[in-house]
PAZAPA-4460 file (N, C-alpha, C; in steps of 0.05 Angstrom, whole numbers, plus 32768, in hexadecimal, padded with zeros to 4 digits):
% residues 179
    n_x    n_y    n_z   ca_x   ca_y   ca_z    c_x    c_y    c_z   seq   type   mol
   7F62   7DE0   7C32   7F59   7DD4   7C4A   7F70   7DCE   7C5D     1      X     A
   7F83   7DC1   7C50   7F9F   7DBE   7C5F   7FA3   7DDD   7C70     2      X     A
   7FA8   7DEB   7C60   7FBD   7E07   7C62   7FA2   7E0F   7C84     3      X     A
   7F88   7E13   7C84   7F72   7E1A   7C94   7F7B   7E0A   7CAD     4      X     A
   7F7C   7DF1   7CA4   7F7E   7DDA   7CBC   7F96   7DE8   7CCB     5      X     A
   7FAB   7DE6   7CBF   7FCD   7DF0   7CC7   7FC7   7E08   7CD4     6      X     A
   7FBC   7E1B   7CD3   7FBB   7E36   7CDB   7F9F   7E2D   7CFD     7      X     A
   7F8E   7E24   7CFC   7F88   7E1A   7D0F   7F91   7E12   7D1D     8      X     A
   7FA7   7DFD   7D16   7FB8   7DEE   7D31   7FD1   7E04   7D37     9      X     A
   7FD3   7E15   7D26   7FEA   7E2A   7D2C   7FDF   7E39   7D43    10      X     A
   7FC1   7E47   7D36   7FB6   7E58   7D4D   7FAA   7E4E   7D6A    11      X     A
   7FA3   7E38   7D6A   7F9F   7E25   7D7E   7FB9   7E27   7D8E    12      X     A
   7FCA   7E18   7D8C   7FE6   7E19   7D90   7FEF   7E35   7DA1    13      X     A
   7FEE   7E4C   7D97   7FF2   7E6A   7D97   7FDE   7E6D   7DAE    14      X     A
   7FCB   7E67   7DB0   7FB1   7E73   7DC6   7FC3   7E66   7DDE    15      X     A
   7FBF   7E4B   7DDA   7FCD   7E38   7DF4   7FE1   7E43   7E03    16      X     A
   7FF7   7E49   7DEF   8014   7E59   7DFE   8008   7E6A   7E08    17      X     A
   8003   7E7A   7E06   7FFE   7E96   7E0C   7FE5   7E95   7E2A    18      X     A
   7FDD   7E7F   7E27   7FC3   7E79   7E45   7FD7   7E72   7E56    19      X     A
   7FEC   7E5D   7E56   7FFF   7E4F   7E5E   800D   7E64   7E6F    20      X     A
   8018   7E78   7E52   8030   7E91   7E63   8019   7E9D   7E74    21      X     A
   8000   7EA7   7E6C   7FEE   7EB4   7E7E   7FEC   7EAA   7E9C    22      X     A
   7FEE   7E96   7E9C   7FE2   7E84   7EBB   8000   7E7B   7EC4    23      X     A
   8015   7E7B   7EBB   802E   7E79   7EC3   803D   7E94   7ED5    24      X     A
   802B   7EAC   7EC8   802E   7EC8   7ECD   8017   7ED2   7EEC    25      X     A
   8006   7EBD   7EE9   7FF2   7EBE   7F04   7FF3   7EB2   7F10    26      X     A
   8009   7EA5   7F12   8011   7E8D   7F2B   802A   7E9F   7F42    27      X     A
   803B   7EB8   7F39   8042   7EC3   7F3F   803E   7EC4   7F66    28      X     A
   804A   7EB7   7F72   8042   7EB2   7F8F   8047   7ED2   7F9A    29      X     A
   8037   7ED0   7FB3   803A   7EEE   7FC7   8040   7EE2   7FD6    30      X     A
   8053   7EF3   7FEA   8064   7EE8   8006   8042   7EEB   8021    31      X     A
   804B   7ED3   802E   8034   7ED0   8044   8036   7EF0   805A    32      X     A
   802A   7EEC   8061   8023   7EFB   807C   8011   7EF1   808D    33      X     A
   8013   7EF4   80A6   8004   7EE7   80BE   800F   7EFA   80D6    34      X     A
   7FF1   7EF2   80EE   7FEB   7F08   80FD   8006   7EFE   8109    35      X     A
   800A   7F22   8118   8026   7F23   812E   8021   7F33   813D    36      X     A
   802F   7F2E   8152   8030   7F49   816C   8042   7F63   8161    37      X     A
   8034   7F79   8166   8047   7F90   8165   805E   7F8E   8175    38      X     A
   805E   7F7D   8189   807B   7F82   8197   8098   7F6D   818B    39      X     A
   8094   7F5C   8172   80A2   7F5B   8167   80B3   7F72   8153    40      X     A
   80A0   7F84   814D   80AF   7F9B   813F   80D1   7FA3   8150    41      X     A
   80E8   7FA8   814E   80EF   7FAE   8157   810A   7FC2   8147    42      X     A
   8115   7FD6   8158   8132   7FDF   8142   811D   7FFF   8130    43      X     A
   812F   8006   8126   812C   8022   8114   8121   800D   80F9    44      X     A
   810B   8020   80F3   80FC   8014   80D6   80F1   802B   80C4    45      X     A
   80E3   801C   80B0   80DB   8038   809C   80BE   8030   809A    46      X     A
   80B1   804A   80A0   808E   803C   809C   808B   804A   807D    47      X     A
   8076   8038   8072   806D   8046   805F   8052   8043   805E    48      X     A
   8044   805F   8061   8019   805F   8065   801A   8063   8048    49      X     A
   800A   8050   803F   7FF2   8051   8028   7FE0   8050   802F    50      X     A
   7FCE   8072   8019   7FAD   8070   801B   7FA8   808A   802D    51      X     A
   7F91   808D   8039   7F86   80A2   8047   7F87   80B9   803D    52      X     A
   7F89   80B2   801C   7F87   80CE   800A   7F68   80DC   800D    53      X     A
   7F4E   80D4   8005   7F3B   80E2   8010   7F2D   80D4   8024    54      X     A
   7F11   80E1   802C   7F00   80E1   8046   7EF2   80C3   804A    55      X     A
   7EFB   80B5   802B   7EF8   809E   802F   7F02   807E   8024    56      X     A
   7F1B   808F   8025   7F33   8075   801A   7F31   8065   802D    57      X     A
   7F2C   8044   8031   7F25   803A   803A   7F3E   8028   803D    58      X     A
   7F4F   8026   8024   7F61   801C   801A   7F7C   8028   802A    59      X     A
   7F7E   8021   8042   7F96   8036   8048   7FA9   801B   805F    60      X     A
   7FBE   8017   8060   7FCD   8001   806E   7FEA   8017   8071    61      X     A
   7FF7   800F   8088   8012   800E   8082   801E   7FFD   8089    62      X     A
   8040   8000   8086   804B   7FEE   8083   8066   7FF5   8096    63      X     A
   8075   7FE0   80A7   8086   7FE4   80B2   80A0   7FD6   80A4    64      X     A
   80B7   7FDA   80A0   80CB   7FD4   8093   80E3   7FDC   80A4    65      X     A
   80ED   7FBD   80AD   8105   7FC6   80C2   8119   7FD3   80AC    66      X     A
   812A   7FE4   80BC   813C   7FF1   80A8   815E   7FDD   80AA    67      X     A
   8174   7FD8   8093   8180   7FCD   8093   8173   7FAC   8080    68      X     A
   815D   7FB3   807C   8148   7F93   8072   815E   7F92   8050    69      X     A
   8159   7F7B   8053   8167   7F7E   8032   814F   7F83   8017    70      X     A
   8139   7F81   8027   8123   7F89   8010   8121   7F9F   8013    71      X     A
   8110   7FAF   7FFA   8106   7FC8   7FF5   80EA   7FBF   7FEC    72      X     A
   80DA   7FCB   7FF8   80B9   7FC7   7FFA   80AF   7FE5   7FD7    73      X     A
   80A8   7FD8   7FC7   809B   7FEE   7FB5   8085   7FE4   7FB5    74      X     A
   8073   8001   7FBA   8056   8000   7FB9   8050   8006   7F95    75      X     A
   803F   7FF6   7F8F   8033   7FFA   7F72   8016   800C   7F7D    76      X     A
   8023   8026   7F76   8005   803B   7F77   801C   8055   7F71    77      X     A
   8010   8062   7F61   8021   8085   7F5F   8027   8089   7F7A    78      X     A
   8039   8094   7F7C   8047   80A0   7F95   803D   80B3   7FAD    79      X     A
   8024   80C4   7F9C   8010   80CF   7FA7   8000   80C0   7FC6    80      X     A
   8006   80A6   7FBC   7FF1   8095   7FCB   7FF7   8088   7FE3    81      X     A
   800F   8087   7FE5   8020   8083   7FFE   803D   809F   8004    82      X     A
   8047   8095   801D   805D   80A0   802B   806C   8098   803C    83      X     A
   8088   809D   8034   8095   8083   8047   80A8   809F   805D    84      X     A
   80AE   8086   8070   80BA   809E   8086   80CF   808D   808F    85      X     A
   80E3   8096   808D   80F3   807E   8097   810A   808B   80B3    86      X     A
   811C   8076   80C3   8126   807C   80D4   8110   8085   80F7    87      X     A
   80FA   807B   80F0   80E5   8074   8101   80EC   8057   8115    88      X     A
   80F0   8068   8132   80F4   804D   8144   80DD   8035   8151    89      X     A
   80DF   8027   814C   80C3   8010   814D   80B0   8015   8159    90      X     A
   80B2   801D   8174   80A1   8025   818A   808C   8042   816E    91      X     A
   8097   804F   816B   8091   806C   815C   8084   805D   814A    92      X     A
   808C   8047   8133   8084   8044   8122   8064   8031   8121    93      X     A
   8066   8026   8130   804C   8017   812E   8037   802F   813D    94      X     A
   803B   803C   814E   8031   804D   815B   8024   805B   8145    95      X     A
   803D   806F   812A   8032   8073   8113   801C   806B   80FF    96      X     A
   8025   8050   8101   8013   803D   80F1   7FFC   8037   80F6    97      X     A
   7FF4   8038   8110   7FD6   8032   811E   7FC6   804E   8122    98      X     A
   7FDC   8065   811E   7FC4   807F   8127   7FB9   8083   80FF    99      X     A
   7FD3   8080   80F9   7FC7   807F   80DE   7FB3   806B   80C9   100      X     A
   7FB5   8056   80D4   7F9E   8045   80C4   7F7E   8046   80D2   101      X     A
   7F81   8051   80E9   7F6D   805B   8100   7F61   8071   80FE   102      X     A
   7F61   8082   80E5   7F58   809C   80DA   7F38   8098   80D2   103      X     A
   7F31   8088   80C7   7F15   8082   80B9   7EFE   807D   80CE   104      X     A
   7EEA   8089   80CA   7ECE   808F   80DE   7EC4   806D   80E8   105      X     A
   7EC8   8052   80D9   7EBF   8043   80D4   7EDB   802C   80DE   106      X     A
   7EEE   8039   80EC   7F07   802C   80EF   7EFA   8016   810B   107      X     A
   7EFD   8007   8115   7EFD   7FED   811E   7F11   7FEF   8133   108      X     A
   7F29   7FDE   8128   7F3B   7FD1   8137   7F5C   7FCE   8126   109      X     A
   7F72   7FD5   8126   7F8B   7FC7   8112   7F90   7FB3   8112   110      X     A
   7F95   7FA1   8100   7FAD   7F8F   8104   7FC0   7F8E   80F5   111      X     A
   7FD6   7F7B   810F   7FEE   7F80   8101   7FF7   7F6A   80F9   112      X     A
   8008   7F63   80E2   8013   7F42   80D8   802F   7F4D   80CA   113      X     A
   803B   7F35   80C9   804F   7F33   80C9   805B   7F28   80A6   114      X     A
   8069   7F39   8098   8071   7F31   807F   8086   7F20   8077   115      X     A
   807E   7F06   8078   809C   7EF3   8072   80A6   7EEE   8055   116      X     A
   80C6   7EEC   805B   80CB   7EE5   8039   80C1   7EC6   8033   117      X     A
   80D0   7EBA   8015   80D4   7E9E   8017   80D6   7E8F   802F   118      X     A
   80E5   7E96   8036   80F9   7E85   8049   80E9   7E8D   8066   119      X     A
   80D7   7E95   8067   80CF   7E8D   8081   80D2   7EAE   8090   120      X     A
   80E1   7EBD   808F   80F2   7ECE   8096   80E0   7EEA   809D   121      X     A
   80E0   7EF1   80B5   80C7   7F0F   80AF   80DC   7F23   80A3   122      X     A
   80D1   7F33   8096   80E0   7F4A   807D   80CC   7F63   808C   123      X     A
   80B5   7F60   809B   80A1   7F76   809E   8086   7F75   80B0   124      X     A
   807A   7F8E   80A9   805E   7F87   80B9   8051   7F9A   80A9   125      X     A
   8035   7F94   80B5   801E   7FA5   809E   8012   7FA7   80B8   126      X     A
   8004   7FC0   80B5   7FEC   7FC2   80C8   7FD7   7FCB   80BD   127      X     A
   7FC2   7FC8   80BF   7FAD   7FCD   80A8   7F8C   7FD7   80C5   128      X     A
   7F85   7FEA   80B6   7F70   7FEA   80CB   7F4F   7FCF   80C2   129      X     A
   7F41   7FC5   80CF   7F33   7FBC   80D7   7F15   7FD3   80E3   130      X     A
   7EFF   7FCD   80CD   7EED   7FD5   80C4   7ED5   7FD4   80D4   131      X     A
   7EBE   7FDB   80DA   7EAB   7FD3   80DF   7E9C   7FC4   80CD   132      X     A
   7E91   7FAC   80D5   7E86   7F91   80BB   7E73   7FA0   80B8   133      X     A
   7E5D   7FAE   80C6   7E43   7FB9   80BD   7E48   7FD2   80A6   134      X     A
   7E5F   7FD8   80A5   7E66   7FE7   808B   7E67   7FE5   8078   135      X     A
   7E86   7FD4   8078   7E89   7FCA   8059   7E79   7FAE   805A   136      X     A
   7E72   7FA0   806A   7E6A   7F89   8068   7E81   7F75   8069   137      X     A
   7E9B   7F79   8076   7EAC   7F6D   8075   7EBF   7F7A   808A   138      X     A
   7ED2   7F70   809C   7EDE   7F84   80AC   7F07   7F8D   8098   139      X     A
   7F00   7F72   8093   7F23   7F76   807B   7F15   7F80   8064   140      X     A
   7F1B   7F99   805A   7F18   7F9D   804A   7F24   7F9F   8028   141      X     A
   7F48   7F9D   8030   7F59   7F99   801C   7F64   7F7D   801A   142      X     A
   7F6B   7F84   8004   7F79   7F68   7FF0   7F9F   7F77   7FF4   143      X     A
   7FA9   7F6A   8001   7FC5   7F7A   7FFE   7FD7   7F56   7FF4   144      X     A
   7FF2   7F62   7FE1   7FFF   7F47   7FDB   8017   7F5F   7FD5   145      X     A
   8026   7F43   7FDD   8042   7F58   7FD9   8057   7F39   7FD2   146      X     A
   8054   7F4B   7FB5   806C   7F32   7F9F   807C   7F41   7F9D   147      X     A
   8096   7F24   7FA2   80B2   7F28   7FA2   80B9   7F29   7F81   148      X     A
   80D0   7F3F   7F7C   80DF   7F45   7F60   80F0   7F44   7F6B   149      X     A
   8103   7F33   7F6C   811D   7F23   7F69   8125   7F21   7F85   150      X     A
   813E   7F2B   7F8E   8141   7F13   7FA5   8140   7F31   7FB2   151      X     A
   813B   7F43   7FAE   8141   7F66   7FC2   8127   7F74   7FC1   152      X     A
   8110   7F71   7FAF   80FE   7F83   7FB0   80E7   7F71   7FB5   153      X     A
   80CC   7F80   7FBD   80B3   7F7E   7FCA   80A4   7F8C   7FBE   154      X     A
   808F   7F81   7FAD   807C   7F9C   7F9E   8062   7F98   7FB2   155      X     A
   805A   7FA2   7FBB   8048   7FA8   7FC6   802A   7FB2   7FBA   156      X     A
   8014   7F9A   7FB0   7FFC   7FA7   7FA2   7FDF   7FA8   7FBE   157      X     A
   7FD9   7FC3   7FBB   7FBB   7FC6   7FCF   7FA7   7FC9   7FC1   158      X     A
   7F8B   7FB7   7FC5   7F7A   7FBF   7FB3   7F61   7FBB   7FD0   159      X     A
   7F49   7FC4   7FC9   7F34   7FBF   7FD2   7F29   7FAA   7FCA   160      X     A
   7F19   7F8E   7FE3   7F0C   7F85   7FE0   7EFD   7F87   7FC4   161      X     A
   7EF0   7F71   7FB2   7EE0   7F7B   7FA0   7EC8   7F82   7FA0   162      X     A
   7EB8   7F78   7FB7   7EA2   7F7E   7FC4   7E99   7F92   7FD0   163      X     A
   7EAC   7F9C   7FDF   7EB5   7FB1   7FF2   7EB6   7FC9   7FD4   164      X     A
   7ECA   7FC4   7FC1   7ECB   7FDF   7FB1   7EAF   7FE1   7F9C   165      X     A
   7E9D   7FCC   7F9B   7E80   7FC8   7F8E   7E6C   7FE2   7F9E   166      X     A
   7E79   7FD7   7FB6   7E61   7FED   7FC5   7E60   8008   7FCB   167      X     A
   7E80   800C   7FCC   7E89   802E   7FCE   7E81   8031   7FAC   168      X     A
   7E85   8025   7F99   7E81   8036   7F7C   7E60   8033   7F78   169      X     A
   7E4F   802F   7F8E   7E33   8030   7F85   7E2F   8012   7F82   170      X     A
   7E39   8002   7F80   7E2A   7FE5   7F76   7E1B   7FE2   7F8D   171      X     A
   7E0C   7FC3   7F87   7DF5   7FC4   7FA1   7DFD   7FA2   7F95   172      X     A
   7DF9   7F91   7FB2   7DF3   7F6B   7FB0   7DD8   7F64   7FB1   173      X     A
   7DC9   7F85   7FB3   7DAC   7F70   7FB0   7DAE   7F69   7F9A   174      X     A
   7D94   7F56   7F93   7D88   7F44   7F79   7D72   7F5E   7F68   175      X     A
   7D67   7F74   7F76   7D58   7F85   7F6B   7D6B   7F94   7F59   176      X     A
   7D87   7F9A   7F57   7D9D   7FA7   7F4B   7D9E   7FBB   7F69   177      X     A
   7D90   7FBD   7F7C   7D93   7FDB   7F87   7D7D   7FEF   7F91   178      X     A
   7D6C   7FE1   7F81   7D52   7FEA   7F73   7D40   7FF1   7F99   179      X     A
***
């Protein structure tokens, strides 16, 4: 009975850490972004477009990155999925960035925001296109976060809305299933 008891409060014990490290691991902060004027862009930068792989990647943003930044922006997606261009002069580059997120039949409007570090500091910009709501039912359609790895790098994760990716894979929000 002893030895049962002991191994309970062991495995009890064992679950706890491990929820603890779990939610210590999802607290992991993303650097803010908020809307900005394109005419802050300024100086030679490096864009990098993610997305607009097929007729209906919906999922497509780029990114402007003054050059000389002490960060390096890594996108988490195979390499396939983006392309960076660098030595692009500001004027050129946002120009880039808006014909390219502006590709999709259902494209709206861009916006652009501004990527700050800790400290307050802009490191970047995103421009993301802006949807028609009667589409996806939403006009933002991505989830973008971009966590810092150590004091020089930027991982960069893009995902689709979850709602938004329910409905391109067939799901339906009626209550009938669809029906």
């Amino acid at each position: 009975m002893k030895l049962t008891c002991r191994f309970s409060i062991i495995l009890a014990s064992c679950v706890l850490f491990f929820l603890l490290c779990s939610a210590c691991a999802l607290t992991q902060y993303s650097l803010r972004t908020q809307l900005a004027e394109k005419t802050g862009i300024k100086g030679t930068c490096t864009v990098i477009l993610y997305g607009a792989n097929h007729y209906n990647d919906i999922a497509t943003v780029a990114l402007i990155i003054p050059e000389g930044s002490r960060y390096v922006f890594d996108i988490f997606a195979p390499e396939f999925n983006y392309r960076t261009i660098k030595g692009v002069q500001a004027e050129d580059a946002v120009r880039m960035a808006e014909n390219f997120v502006s590709w999709h039949s259902d494209f709206s409007r861009s916006q652009t925001s501004s990527i700050s570090d800790a400290g307050g500091a802009t490191i970047g910009y995103e421009v993301r296109p802006l949807y028609r709501q009667t589409t996806f039912g939403m006009q933002d359609v991505m989830d973008i976060y971009y966590f810092p790895e150590g004091n020089k790098k930027v991982s960069v994760h893009v995902r689709l809305n979850n709602d938004v990716e329910r409905k391109l894979m067939g799901g339906s929000d009626d209550r009938d299933g669809g029906k």
